[in-house]
C-alpha positions in Angstrom: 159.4 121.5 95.4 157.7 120.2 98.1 155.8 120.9 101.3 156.7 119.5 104.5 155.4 119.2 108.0 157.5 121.5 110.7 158.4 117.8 112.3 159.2 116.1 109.0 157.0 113.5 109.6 155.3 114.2 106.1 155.4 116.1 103.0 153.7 116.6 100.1 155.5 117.0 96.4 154.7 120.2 94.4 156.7 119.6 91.5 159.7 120.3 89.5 160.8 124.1 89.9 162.0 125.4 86.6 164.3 128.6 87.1 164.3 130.9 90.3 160.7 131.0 90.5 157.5 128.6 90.5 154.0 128.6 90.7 152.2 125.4 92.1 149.0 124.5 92.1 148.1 123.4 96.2 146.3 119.8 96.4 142.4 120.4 97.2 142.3 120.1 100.8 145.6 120.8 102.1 145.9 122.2 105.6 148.5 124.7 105.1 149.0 125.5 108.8 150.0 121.9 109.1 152.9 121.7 106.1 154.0 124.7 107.0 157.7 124.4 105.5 159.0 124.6 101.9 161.8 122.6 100.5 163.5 122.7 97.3 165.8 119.5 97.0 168.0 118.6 93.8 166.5 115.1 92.5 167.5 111.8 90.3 165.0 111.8 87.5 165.2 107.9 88.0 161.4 106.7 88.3 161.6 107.2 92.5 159.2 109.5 93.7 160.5 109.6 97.1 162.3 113.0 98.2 166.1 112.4 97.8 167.3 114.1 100.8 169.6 116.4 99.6 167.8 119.8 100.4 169.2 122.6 98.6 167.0 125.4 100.4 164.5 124.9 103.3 162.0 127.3 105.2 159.3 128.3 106.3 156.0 129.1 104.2 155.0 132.7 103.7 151.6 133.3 102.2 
């Protein structure tokens, strides 16, 4: 999971989504306005933090 800036031009990882459904814990200090989109992308578990981009699902946040 991760959240992105509408642009692209950042994102921030979540964490690993288990199932249908997740719950994540938001780093302190994150403007929310500003990473405004969610993605869930499949990933390597191969030491490489980076995003993979292969997006499986990608929208908007709704809080």
């Amino acid at each position: 999971m991760w959240l992105l800036k509408p642009d692209v031009s950042g994102l921030v990882s979540l964490g690993t989504l288990d199932g249908p459904t997740g719950r994540f814990d938001l780093p302190a200090g994150l403007d929310l306005d500003e990473f405004s989109v969610v993605d869930v992308s499949e990933e390597q578990f191969d030491g490489d933090p980076a995003h993979s981009g292969d997006s499986i699902v990608r929208g908007p946040l709704q809080a």
